[in-house]
C-alpha positions as a Markdown table, in Angstrom:
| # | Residue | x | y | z |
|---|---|---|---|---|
| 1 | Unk | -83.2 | 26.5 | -90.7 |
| 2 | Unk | -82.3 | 28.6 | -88.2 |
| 3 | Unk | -85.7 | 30.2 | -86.6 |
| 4 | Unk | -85.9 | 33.7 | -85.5 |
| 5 | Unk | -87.5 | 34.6 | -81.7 |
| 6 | Unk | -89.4 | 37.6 | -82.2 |
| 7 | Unk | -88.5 | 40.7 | -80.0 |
| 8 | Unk | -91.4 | 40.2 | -77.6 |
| 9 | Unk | -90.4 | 37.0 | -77.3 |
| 10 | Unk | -87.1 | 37.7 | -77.2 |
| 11 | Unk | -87.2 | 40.0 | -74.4 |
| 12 | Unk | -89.9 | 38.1 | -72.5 |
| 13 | Unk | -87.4 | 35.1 | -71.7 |
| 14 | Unk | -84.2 | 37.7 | -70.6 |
| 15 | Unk | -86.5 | 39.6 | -68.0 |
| 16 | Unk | -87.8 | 35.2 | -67.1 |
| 17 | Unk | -83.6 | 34.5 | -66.8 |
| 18 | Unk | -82.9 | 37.7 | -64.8 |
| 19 | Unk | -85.5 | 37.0 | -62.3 |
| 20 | Unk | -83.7 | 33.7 | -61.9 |
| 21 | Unk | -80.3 | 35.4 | -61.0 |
| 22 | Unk | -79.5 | 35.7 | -56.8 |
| 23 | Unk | -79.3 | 39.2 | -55.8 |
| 24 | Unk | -76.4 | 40.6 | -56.9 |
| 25 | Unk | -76.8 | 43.6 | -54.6 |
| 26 | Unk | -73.3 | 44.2 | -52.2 |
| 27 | Unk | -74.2 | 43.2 | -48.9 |
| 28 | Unk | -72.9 | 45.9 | -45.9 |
| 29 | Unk | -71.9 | 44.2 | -43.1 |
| 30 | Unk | -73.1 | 45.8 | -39.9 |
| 31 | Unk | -70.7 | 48.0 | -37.6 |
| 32 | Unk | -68.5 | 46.6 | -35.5 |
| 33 | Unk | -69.0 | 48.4 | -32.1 |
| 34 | Unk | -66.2 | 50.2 | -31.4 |
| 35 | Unk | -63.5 | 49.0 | -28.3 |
| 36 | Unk | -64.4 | 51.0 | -25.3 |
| 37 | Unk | -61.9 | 53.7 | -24.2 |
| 38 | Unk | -59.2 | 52.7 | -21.4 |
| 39 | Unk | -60.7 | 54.9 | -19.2 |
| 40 | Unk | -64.0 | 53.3 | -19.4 |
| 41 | Unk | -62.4 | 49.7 | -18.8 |
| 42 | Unk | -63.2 | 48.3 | -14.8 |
| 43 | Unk | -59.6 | 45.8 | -14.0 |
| 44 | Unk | -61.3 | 42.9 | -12.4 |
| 45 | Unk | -60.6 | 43.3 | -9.1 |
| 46 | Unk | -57.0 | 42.1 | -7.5 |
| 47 | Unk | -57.0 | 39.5 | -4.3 |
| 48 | Unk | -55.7 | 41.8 | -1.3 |
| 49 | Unk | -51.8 | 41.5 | -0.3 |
| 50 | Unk | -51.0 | 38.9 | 2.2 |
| 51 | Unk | -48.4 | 37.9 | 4.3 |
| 52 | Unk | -45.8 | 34.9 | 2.5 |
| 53 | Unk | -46.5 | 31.6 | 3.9 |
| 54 | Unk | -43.2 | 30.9 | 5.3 |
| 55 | Unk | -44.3 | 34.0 | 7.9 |
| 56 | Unk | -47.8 | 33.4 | 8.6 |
| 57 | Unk | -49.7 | 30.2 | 8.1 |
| 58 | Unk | -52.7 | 29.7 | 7.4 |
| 59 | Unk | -55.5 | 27.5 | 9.6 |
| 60 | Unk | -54.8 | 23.7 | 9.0 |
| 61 | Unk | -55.7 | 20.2 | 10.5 |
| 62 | Unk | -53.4 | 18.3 | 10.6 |
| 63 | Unk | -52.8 | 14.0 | 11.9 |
| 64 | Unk | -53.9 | 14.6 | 15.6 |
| 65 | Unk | -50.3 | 14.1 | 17.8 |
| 66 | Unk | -50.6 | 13.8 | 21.8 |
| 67 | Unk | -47.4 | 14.8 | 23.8 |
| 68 | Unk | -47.2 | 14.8 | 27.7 |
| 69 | Unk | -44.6 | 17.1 | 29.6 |
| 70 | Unk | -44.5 | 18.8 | 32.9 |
| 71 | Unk | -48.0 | 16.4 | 33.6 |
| 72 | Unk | -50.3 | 18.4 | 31.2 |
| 73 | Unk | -51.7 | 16.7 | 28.4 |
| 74 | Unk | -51.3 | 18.4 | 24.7 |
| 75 | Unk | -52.8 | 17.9 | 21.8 |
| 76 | Unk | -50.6 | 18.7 | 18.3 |
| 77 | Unk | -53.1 | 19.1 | 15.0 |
| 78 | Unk | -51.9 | 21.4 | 12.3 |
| 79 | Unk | -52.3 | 25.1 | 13.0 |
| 80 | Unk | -53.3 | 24.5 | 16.5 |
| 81 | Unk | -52.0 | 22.9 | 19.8 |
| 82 | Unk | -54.5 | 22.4 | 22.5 |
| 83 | Unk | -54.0 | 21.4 | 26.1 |
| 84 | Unk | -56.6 | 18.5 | 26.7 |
| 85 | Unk | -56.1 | 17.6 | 30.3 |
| 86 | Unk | -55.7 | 17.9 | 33.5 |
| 87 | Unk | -58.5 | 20.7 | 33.9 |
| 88 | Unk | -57.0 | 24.0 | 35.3 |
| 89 | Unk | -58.6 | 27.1 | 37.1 |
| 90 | Unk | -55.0 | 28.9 | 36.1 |
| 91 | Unk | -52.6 | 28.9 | 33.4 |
| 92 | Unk | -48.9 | 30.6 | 34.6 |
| 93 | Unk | -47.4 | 32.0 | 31.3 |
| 94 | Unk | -44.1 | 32.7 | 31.4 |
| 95 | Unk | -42.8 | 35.8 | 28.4 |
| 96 | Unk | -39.5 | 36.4 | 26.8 |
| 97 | Unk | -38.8 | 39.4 | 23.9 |
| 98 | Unk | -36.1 | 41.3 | 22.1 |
| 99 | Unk | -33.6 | 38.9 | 22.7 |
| 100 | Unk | -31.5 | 40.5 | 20.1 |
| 101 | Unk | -28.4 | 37.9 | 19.7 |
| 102 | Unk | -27.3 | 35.0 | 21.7 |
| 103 | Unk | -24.3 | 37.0 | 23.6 |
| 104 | Unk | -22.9 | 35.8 | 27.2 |
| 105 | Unk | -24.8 | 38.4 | 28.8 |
| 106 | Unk | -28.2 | 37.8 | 26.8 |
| 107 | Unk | -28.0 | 34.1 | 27.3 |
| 108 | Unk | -26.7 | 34.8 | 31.1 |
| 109 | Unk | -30.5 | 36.5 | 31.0 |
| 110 | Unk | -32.4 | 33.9 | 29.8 |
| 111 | Unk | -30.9 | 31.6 | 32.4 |
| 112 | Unk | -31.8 | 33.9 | 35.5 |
| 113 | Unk | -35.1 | 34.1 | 33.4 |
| 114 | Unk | -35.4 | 30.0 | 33.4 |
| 115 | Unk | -35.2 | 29.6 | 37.2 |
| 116 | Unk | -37.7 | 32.3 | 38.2 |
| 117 | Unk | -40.3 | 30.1 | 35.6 |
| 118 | Unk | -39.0 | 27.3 | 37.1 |
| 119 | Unk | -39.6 | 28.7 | 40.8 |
| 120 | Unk | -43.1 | 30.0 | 39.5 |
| 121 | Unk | -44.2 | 27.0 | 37.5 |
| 122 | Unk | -44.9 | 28.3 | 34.4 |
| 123 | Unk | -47.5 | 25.9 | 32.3 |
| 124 | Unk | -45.7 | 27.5 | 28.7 |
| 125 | Unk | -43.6 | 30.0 | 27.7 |
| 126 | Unk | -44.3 | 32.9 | 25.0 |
| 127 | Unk | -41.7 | 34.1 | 23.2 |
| 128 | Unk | -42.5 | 37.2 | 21.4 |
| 129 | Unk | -40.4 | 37.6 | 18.4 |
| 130 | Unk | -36.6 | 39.3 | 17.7 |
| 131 | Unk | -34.9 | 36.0 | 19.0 |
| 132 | Unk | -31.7 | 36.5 | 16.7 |
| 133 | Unk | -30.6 | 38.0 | 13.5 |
| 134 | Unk | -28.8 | 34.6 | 12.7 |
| 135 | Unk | -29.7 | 30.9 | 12.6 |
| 136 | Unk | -27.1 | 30.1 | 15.1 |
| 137 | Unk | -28.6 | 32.7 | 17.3 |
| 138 | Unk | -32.0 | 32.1 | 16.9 |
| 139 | Unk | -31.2 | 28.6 | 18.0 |
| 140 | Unk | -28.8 | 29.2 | 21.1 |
| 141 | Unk | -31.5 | 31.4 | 22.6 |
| 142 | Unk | -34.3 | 29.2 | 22.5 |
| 143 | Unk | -32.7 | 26.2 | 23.2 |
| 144 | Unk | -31.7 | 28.0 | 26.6 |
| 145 | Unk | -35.4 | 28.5 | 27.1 |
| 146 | Unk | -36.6 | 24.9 | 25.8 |
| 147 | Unk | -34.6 | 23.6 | 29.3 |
| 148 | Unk | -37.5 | 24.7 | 31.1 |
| 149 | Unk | -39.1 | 21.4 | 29.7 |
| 150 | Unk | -42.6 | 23.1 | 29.1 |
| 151 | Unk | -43.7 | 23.8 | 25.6 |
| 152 | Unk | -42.4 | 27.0 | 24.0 |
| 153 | Unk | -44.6 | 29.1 | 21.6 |
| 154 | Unk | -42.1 | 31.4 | 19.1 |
| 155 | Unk | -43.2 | 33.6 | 17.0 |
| 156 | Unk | -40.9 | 36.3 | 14.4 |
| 157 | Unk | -40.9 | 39.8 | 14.5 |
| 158 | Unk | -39.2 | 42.4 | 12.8 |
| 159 | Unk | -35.8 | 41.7 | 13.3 |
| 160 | Unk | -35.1 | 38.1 | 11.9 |
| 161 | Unk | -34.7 | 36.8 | 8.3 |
| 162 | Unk | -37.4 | 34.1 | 7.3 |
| 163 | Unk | -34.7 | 31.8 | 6.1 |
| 164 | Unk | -33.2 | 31.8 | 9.2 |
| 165 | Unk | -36.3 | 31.9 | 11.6 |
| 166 | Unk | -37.0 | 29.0 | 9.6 |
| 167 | Unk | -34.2 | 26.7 | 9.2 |
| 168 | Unk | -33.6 | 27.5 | 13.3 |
| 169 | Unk | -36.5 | 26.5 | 14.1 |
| 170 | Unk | -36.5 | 23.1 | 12.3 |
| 171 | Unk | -33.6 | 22.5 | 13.8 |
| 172 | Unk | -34.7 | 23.2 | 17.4 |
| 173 | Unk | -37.5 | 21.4 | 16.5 |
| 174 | Unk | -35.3 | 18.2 | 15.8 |
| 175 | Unk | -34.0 | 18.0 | 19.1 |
| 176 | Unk | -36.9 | 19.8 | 21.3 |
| 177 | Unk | -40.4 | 18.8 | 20.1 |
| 178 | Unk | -41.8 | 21.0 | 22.8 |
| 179 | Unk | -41.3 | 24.1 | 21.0 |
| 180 | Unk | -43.6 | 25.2 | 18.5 |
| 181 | Unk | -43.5 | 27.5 | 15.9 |
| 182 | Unk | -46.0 | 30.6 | 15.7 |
| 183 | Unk | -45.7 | 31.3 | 12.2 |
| 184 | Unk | -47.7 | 27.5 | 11.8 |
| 185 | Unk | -49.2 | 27.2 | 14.9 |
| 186 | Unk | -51.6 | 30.2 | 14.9 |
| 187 | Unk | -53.8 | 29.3 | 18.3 |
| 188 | Unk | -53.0 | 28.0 | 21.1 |
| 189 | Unk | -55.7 | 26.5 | 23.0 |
| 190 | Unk | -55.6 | 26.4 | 27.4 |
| 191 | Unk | -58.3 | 25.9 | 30.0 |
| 192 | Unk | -58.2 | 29.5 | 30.3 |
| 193 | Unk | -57.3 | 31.1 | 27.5 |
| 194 | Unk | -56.1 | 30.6 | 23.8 |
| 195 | Unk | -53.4 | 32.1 | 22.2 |
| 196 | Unk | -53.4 | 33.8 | 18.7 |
| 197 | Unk | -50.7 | 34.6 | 16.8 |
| 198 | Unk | -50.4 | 37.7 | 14.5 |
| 199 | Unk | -46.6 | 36.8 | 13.3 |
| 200 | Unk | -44.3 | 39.9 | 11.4 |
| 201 | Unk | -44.5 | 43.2 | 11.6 |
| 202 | Unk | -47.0 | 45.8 | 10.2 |
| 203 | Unk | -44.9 | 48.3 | 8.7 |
| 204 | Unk | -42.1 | 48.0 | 6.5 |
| 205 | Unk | -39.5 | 50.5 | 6.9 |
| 206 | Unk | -38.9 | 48.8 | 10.2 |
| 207 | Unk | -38.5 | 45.2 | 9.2 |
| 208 | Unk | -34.5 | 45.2 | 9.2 |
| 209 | Unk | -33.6 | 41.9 | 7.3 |
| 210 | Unk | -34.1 | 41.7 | 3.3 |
| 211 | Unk | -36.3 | 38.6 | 3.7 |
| 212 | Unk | -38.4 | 39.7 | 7.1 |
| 213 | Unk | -42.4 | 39.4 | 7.2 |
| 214 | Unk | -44.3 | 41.9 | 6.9 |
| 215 | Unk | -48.4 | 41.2 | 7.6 |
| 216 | Unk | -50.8 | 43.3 | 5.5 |
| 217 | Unk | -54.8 | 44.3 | 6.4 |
| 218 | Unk | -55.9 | 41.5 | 4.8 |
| 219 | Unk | -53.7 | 38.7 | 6.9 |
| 220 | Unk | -55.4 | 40.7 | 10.4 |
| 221 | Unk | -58.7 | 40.4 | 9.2 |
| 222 | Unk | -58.3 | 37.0 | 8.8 |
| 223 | Unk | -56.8 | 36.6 | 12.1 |
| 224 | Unk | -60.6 | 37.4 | 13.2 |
| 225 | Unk | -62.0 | 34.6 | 12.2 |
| 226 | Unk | -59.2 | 32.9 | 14.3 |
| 227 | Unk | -60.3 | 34.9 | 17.1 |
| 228 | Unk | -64.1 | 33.5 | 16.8 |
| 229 | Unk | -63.4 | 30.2 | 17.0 |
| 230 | Unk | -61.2 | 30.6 | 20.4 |
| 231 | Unk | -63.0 | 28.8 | 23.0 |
| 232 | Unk | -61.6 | 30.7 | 25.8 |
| 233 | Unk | -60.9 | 34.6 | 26.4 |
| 234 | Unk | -58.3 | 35.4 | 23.9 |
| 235 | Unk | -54.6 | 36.6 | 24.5 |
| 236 | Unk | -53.7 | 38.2 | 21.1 |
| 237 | Unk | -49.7 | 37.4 | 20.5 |
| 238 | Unk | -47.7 | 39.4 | 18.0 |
| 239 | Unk | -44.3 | 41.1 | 17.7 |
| 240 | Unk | -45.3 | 44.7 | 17.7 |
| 241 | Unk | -48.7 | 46.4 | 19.4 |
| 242 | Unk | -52.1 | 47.8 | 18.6 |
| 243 | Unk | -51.3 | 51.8 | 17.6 |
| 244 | Unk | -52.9 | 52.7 | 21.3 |
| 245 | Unk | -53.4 | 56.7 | 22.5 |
| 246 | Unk | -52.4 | 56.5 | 26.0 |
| 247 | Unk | -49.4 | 57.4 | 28.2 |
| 248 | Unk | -48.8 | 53.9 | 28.9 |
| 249 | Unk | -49.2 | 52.1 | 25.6 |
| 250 | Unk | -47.0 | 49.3 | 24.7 |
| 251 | Unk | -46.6 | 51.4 | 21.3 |
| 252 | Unk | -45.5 | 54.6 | 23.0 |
| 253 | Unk | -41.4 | 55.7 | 21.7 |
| 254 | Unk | -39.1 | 57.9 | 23.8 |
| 255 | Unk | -40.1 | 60.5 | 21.3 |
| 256 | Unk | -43.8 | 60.5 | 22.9 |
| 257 | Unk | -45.2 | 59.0 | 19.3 |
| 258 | Unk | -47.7 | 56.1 | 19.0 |
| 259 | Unk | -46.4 | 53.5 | 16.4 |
| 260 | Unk | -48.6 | 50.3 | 17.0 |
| 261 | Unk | -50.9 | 49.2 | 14.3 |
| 262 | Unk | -54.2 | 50.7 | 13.8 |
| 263 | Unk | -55.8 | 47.5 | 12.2 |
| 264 | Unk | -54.6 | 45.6 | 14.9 |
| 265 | Unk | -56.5 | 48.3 | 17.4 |
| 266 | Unk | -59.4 | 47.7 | 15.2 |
| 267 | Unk | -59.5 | 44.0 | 15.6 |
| 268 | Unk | -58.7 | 43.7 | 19.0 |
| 269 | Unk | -61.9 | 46.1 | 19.4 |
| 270 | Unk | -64.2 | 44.4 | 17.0 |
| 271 | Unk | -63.5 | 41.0 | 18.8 |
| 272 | Unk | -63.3 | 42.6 | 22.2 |
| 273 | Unk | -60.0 | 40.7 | 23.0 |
| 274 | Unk | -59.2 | 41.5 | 26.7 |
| 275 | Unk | -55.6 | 40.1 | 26.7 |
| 276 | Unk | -52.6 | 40.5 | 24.7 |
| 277 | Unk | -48.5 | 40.0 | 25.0 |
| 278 | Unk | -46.5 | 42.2 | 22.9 |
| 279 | Unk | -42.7 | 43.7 | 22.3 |
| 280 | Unk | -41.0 | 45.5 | 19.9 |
| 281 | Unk | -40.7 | 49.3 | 21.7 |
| 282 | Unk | -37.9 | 48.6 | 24.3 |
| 283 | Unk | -38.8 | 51.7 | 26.5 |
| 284 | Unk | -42.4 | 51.0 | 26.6 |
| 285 | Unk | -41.6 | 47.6 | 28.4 |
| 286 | Unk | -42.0 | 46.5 | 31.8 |
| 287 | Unk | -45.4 | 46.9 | 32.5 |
| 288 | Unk | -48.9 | 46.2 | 31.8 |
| 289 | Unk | -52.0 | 48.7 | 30.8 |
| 290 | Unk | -55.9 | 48.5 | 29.4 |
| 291 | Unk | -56.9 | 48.9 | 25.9 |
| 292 | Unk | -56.1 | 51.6 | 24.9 |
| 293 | Unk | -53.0 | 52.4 | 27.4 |
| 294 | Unk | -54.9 | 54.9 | 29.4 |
| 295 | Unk | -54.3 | 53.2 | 33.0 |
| 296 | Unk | -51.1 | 52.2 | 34.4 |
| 297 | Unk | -52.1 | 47.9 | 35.6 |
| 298 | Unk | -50.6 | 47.3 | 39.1 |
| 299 | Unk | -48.2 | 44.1 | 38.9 |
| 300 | Unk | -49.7 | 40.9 | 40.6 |
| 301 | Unk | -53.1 | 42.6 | 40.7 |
| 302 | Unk | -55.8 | 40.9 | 38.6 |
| 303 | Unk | -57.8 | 42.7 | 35.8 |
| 304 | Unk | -60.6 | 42.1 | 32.8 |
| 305 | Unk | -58.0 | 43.6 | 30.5 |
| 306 | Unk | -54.6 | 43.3 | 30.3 |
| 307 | Unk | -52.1 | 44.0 | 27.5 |
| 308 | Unk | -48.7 | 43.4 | 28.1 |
| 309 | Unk | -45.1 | 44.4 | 27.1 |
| 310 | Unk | -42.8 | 42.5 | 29.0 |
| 311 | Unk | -39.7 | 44.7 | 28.3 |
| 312 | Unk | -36.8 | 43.6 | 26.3 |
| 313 | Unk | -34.8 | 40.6 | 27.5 |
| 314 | Unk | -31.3 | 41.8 | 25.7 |
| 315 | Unk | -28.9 | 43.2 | 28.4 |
| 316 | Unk | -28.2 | 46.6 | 26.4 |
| 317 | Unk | -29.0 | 49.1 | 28.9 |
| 318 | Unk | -32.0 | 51.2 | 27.8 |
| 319 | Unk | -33.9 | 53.7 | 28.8 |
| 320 | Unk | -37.3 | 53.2 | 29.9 |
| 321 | Unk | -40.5 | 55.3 | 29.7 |
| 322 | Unk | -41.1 | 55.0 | 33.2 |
| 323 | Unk | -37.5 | 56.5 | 34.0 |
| 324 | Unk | -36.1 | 53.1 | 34.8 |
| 325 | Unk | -33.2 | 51.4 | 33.0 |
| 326 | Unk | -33.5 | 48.2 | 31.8 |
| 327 | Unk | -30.5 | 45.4 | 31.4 |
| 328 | Unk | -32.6 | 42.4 | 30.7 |
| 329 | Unk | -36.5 | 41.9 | 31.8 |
| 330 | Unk | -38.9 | 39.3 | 31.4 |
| 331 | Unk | -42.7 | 38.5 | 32.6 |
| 332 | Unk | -45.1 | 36.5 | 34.1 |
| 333 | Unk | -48.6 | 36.6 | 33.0 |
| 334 | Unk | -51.4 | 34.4 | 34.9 |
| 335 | Unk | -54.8 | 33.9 | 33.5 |
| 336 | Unk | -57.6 | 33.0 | 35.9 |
| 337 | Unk | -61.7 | 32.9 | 35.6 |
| 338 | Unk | -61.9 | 35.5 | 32.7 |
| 339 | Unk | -58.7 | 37.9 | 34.6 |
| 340 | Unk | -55.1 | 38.0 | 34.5 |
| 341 | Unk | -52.1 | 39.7 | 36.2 |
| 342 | Unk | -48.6 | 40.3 | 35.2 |
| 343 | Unk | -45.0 | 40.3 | 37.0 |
| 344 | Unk | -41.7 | 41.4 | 35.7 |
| 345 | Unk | -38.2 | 40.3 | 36.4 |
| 346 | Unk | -35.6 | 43.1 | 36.3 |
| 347 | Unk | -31.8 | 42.0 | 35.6 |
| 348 | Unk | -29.6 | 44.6 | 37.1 |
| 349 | Unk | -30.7 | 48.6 | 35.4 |
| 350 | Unk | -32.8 | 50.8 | 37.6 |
| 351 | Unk | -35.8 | 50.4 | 38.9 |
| 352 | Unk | -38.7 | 52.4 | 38.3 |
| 353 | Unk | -39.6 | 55.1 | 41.2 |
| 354 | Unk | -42.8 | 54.4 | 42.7 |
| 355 | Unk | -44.5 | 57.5 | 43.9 |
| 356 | Unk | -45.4 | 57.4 | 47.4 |
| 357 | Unk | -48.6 | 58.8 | 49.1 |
| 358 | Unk | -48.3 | 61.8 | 51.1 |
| 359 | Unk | -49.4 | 61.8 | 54.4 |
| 360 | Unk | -50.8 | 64.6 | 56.6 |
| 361 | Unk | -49.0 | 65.1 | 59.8 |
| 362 | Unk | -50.9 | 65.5 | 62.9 |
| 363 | Unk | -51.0 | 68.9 | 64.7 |
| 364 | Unk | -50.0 | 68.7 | 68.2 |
């Protein structure tokens, strides 16, 4: 028999199953916040251009190496090369740039340049970059200087390729152990000063080979923190100058214009560096001025601060800002008790005109 529910009943155990039943209500999911607009989007921040490694090293130690030549005592360990003994009240620094190429009369040059170090016993030799355009270049020209038998600090400038800079100087390097390489070696510690190099060139439209170096902010910046840890008064060494404003800056072009590198002026100022040996701008060789190329530095006399163009060593006849011609010039820069002085060696050209005083004749 089949029993019947009665519709109370009936309905009573429906609304019981419904209550049962999950919530069958459609679920929203919540918005999705929408992707910011590109313009609203900050790029994390990019690491600041530097130089390539093959043309500016960075500061290394290295295995500590000891060498001995011309009776001075120096120390090899990765980015810097350090004279440990005997003690000295002067260091004689003898400075070569612009070589250009390794033709007879260039290399004729270097040779005359040789025996006056010789004569003047030069502790090292700077040479300031534009050795050669080639590696057989590069490497006649400093081997002609490694004869002097002291070490030999080269750095690049504008004019050479990296690859060839490079592969010359391993090769010198083979055969001469006393010439180091300024792109690696980036101070140069003496009893009275230490050298630091800023290797390449600034500005870009003037590096002439497809690989040259070219140093950015970021790479002179870091130079400071070279600087600091100098332990003597520092002689900043680089291919091209600090942009100065004066009538004698080592910057200054024929056309009157001022073309060294403001962030070099700026570092040399922050870190109050008193010395420096640079090349580059042929006609403002040949002489030495302050910091900022207002005053005209006597040779031989000795000053707080000296920076130094030494004049180009190639045998090209060239017009100089002081009126002179030059055929080939080189310099001598001695350091002494916080001081140094400068001489140049003219090959052949003109020779400046120094003004003479006036003097007042005597009524009879």
């Amino acid at each position: 028999m089949i029993r019947r529910l009665s519709p109370l009943v009936f309905i009573a155990l429906v609304a019981c199953e419904t209550d049962k039943q999950p919530d069958q209500t459609p679920t929203v999911p919540p918005p999705v916040p929408a992707d910011p607009a590109p313009s609203d989007v900050t790029p994390p921040p990019s690491a600041p251009k530097t130089a390539d490694p093959d043309c500016m090293g960075s500061e290394t130690a290295g295995t500590p190496k000891t060498h001995q030549w011309n009776g001075v005592t120096w120390e090899e360990n990765g980015s810097t090369v350090a004279w440990t003994g005997p003690a000295r009240d002067t260091v004689v620094v003898g400075t070569v740039t612009d070589i250009k190429e390794s033709s007879e009369e260039n290399l004729a040059n270097l040779k005359a340049f040789i025996a006056w170090f010789k004569k003047n016993k030069v502790d090292l030799i700077i040479v300031d970059g534009d050795s050669g355009t080639t590696q057989a270049g590069i490497e006649s020209a400093i081997d002609v200087l490694a004869s002097a038998q002291v070490p030999v600090f080269v750095t690049i400038g504008n004019g050479e390729g990296r690859m060839a800079y490079k592969t010359a100087m391993a090769a010198i390097q083979q055969r001469s152990p006393h010439v180091f390489d300024l792109v690696k070696v980036r101070r140069v510690h003496t009893p009275q000063a230490d050298f630091v190099s800023l290797p390449g060139y600034f500005n870009p439209a003037f590096i002439h080979a497809k690989d040259g170096c070219q140093y950015h902010p970021a790479d002179v910046e870091a130079a400071g923190a070279i600087i600091k840890a100098a332990k003597s008064p520092v002689v900043l060494v680089s291919h091209g100058g600090p942009k100065q404003s004066g009538q004698y800056g080592v910057d200054l072009t024929t056309e009157g214009n001022h073309v060294g590198d403001p962030d070099m002026m700026m570092l040399m100022a922050e870190h109050k560096v008193p010395f420096g040996i640079f090349g580059n701008i042929h006609e403002a060789g040949g002489h030495g001025t302050n910091s900022d190329g207002s005053e005209l530095v006597p040779p031989k006399k000795m000053v707080e601060q000296l920076y130094l163009n030494p004049g180009p060593a190639d045998a090209v006849t060239w017009m100089m800002n002081d009126k002179s011609e030059s055929e080939g010039m080189a310099a001598i820069m001695t350091i002494s008790k916080g001081k140094a002085s400068y001489d140049i060696l003219r090959r052949g050209g003109k020779a400046p005109v120094v003004a003479k005083a006036k003097t007042k004749k005597k009524g009879k």
